[in-house]
C-alpha positions as CSV (number, residue, x, y, z in Angstrom):
1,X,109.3,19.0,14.2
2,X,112.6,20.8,15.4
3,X,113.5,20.8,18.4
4,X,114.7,23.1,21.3
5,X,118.7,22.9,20.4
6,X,121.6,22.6,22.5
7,X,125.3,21.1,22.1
8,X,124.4,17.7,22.5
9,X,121.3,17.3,20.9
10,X,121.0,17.5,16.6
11,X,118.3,19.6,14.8
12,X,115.2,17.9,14.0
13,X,113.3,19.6,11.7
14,X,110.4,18.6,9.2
15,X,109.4,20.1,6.3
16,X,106.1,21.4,6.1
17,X,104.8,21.9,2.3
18,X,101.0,23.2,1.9
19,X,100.5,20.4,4.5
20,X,97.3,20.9,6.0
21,X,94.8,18.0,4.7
22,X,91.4,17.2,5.7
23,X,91.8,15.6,9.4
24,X,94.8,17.6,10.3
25,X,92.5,20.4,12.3
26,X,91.4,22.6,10.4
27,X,87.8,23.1,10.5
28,X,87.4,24.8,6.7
29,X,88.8,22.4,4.7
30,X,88.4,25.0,1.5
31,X,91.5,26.9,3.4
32,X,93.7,23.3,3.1
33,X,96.5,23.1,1.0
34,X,96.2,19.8,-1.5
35,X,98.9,17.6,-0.2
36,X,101.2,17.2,2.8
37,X,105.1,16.5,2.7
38,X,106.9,15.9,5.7
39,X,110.5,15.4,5.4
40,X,112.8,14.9,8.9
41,X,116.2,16.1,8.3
42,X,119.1,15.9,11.7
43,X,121.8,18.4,11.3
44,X,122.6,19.9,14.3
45,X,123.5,23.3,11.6
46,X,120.7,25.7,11.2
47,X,122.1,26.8,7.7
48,X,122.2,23.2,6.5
49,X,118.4,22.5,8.1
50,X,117.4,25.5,5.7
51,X,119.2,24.5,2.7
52,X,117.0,21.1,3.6
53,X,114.0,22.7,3.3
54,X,114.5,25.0,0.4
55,X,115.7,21.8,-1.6
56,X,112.4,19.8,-0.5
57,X,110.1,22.6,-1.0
58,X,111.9,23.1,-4.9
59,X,111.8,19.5,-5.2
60,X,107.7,19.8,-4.9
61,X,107.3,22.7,-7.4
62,X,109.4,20.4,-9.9
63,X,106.7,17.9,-9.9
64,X,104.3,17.1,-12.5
65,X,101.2,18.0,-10.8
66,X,102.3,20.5,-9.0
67,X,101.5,24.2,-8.6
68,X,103.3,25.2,-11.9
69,X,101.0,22.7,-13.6
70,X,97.8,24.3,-12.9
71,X,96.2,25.8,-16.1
72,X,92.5,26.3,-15.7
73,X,89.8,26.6,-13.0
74,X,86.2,25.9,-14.9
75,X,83.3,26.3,-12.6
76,X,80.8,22.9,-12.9
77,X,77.2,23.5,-13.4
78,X,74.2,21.7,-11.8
79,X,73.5,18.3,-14.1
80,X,76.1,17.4,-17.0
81,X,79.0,19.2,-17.9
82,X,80.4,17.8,-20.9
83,X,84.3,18.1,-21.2
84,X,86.7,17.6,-24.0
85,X,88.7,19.6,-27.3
86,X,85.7,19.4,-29.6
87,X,84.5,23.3,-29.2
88,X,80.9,22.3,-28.5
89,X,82.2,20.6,-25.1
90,X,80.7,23.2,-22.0
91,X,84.2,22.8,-21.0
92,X,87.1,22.9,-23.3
93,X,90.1,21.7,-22.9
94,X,93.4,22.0,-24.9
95,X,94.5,18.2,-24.9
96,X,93.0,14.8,-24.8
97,X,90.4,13.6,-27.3
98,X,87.2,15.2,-28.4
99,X,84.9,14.0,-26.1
100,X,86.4,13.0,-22.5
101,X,82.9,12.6,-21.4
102,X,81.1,14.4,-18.4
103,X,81.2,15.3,-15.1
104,X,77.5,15.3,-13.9
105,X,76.9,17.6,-10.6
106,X,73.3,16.7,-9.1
107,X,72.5,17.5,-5.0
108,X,76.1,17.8,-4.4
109,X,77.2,14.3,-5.6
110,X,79.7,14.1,-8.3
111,X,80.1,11.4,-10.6
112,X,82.1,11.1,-14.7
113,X,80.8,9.5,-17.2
114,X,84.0,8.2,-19.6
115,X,83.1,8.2,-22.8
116,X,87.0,7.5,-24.6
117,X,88.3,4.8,-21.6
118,X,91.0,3.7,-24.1
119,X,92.5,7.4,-23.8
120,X,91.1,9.4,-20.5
121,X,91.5,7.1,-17.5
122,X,90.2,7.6,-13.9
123,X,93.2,6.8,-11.0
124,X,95.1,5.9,-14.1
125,X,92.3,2.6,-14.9
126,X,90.5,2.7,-17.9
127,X,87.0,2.5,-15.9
128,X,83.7,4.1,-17.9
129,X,82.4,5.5,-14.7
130,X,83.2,6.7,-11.5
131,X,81.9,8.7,-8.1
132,X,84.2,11.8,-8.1
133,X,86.0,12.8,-4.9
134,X,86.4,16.6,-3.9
135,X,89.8,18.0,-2.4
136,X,87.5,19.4,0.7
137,X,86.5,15.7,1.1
138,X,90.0,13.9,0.7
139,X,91.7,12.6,-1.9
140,X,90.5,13.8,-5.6
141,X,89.8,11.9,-7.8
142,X,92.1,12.3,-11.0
143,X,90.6,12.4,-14.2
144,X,93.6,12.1,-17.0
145,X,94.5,11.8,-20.8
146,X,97.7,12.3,-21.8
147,X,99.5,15.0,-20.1
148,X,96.3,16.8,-19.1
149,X,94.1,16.1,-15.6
150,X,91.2,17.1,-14.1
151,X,89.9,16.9,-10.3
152,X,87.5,18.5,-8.3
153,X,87.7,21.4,-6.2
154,X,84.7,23.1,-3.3
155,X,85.4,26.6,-3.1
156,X,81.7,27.4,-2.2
157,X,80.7,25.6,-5.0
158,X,82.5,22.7,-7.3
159,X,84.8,23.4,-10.2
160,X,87.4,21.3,-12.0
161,X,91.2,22.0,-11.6
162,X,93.3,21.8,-14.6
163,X,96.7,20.9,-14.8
164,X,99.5,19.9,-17.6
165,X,102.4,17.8,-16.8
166,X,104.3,19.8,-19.5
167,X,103.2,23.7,-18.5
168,X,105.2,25.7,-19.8
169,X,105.6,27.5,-16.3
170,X,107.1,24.7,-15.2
171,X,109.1,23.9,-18.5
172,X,110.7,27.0,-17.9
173,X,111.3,27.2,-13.7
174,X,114.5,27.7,-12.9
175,X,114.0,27.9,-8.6
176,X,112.9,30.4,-6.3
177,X,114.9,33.3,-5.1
178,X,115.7,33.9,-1.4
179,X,116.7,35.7,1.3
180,X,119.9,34.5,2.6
181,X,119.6,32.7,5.8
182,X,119.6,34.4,8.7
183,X,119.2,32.6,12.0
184,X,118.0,35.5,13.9
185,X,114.9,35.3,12.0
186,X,113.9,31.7,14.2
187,X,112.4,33.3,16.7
188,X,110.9,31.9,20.0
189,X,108.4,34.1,20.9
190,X,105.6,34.0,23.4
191,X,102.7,32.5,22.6
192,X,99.4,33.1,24.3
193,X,96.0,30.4,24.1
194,X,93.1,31.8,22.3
195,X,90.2,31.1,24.1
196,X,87.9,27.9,23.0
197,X,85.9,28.7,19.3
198,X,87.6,31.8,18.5
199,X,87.6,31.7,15.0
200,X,89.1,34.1,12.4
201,X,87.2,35.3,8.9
202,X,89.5,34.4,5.9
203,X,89.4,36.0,2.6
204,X,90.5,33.9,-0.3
205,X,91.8,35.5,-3.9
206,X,88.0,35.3,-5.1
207,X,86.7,36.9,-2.7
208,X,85.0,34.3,-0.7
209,X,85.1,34.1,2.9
210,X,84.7,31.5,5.5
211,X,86.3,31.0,9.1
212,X,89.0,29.1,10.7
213,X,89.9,28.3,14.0
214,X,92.7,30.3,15.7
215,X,94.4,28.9,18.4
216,X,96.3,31.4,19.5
217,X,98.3,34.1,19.4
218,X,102.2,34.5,18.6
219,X,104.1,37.6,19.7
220,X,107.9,38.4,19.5
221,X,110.4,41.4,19.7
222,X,112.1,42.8,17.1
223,X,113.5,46.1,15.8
224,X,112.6,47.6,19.2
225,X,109.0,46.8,18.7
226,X,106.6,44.0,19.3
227,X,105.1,42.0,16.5
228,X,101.8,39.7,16.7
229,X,100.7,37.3,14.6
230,X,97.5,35.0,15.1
231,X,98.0,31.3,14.1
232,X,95.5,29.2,12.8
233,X,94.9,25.5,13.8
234,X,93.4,23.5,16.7
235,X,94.2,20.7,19.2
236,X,94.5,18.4,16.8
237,X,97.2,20.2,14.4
238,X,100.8,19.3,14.7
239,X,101.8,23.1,13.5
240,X,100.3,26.5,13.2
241,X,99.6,28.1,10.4
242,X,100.2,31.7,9.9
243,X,99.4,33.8,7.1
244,X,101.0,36.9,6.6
245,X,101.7,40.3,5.2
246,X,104.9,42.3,6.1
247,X,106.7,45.9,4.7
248,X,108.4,43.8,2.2
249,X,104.5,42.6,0.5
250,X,104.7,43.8,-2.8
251,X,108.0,45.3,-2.5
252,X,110.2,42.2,-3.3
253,X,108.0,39.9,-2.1
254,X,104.7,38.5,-3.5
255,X,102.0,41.0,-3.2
256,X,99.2,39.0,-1.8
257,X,101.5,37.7,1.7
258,X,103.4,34.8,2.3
259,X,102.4,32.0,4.1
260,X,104.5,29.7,7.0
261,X,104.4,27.2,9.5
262,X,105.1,27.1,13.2
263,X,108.0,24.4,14.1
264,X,105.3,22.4,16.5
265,X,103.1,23.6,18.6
266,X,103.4,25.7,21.7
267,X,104.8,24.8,24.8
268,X,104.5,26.6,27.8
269,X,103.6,29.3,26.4
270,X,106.4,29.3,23.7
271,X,106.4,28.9,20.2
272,X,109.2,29.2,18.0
273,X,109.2,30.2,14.4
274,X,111.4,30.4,11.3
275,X,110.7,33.0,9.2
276,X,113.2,31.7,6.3
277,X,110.7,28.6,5.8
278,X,108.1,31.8,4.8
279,X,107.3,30.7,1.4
280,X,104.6,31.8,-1.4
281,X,101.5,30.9,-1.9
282,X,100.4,28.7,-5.0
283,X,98.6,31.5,-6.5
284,X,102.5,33.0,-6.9
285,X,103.6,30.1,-9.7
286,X,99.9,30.3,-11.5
287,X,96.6,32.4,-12.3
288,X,93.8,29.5,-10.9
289,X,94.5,28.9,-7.1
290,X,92.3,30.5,-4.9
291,X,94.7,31.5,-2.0
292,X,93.4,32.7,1.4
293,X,95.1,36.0,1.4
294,X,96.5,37.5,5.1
295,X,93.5,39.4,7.7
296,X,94.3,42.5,8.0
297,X,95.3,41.3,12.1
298,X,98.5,39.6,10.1
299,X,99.7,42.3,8.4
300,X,102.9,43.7,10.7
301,X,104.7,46.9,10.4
302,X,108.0,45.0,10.1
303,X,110.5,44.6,7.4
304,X,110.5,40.5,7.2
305,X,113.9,40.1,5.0
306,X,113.6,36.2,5.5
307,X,112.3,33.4,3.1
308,X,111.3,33.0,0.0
309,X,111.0,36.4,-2.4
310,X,108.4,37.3,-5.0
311,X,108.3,34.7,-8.0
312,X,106.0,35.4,-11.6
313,X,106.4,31.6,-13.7
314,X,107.7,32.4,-17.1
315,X,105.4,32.0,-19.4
316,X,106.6,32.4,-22.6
């Protein structure tokens, strides 16, 4: 986490990417981001801490399971779902043999049945059956043949995600474009307690809706005005998570709101945060994420020239 910064004492700041992860706080685990990455860089430069991140964060969308590699959300059916290329499969898929096998949904349990364990493994072992782990309830389970896996997802009901190792998006990714860095935009604002339960209704790219815990609420000066924003998390986060809409949304940056992290959590009653760690959300570098998109309560009338800018993957 960084911290408060004078002469004598270096920058400490860790890189938050999609980190919240069943455990972490939040109470609606369909708002968590798949995986956490924490990196602690000391530079006692705020240019050089932001560099960091942007290089860390790059360094995630460059992996092979990463957002770039998400080709296909196919909602699951109650009992079998048979999977595979052959076109009488209820699922297709563009890679991997025939017949994969099936991914049988019955009272909410989840289990595959492998029927090719010489070419589709489960956690990379060539096992002919196995229970099947949701993200909501930790770590999927990861269903692969060649450079094509499957795991599941709870978005109010299951589905399987679909990624490629060798997706064209990210084939063709060549980074992110930015704002340049500007250290007026790490703010330390006030920060004021939301009262015990308040919880806020989030709508995700679907349509669906489900709440999460706000803990409070973060408000700062700028352009002669003062800006609010409410973050979400509880007593057991280690960072708040705000997402948000601004006068640049759609114009230069993505159109359904950026999201970012707090550095730490309040501290009497101050919170700071750095708006050039804003970044996108996954539904930015592919058409299957189901992003929570920002409550209208996020969306400020303020020009936020600071992070990450509006990114379409190329495709072609």
């Amino acid at each position: 986490m960084t911290r408060k910064v004078n002469r004598f004492s270096p920058w400490y700041v860790s890189v938050w990417l999609f980190t919240l992860m069943p455990g972490d706080g939040l109470l609606n685990s369909s708002l968590m981001a798949d995986e956490r990455v924490v990196v602690t860089i000391q530079t006692e430069n705020h240019q050089q801490a932001i560099e960091a991140w942007r290089a860390s964060r790059h360094e995630r969308l460059m992996q092979p399971d990463g957002w770039l590699t998400l080709v296909g959300l196919e909602w699951l059916e109650e009992g079998e779902n048979r999977i595979g290329t052959a076109m009488d499969n209820d699922i297709q898929l563009s890679g991997g043999p025939a017949y994969w096998g099936s991914v049988v949904l019955q009272n909410d349990k989840l289990h595959f049945n492998n029927h090719e364990t010489d070419k589709v493994k489960i956690n990379d072992e060539p096992l002919p059956y196995a229970e099947l782990v949701a993200d909501t309830e930790g770590v999927p389970t990861i269903v692969s043949s060649g450079t094509l896996s499957i795991n599941v997802i709870f978005r109010e009901s299951y589905a399987l995600r679909i990624k490629d190792s060798q997706a064209k998006a990210l084939h063709n990714f060549k980074g992110v474009d930015n704002f340049p860095i500007n250290e007026s935009w790490r703010i330390d604002g006030r920060f004021i307690r939301a009262e015990q339960g308040t919880v806020l209704e989030i709508t995700n790219v679907l349509g669906q809706v489900s709440e999460s815990p706000v803990f409070g609420t973060f408000e700062f000066d700028r352009d002669g005005r003062t800006h609010s924003l409410l973050g979400l998390g509880d007593d057991e986060s280690e960072s708040l998570w705000f997402i948000f809409a601004d006068r640049t949304t759609g114009r230069g940056t993505y159109g359904a709101g950026r999201y970012l992290y707090s550095d730490g959590m309040p501290a009497n009653g101050r919170l700071t945060v750095d708006f050039n760690k804003a970044y996108n959300p996954p539904c930015a570098f592919n058409s299957y994420s189901t992003c929570p998109v920002p409550p209208q309560r996020n969306r400020m009338n303020l020009l936020v020239e600071a992070g990450e800018k509006d990114f379409h993957p190329d495709l072609h």
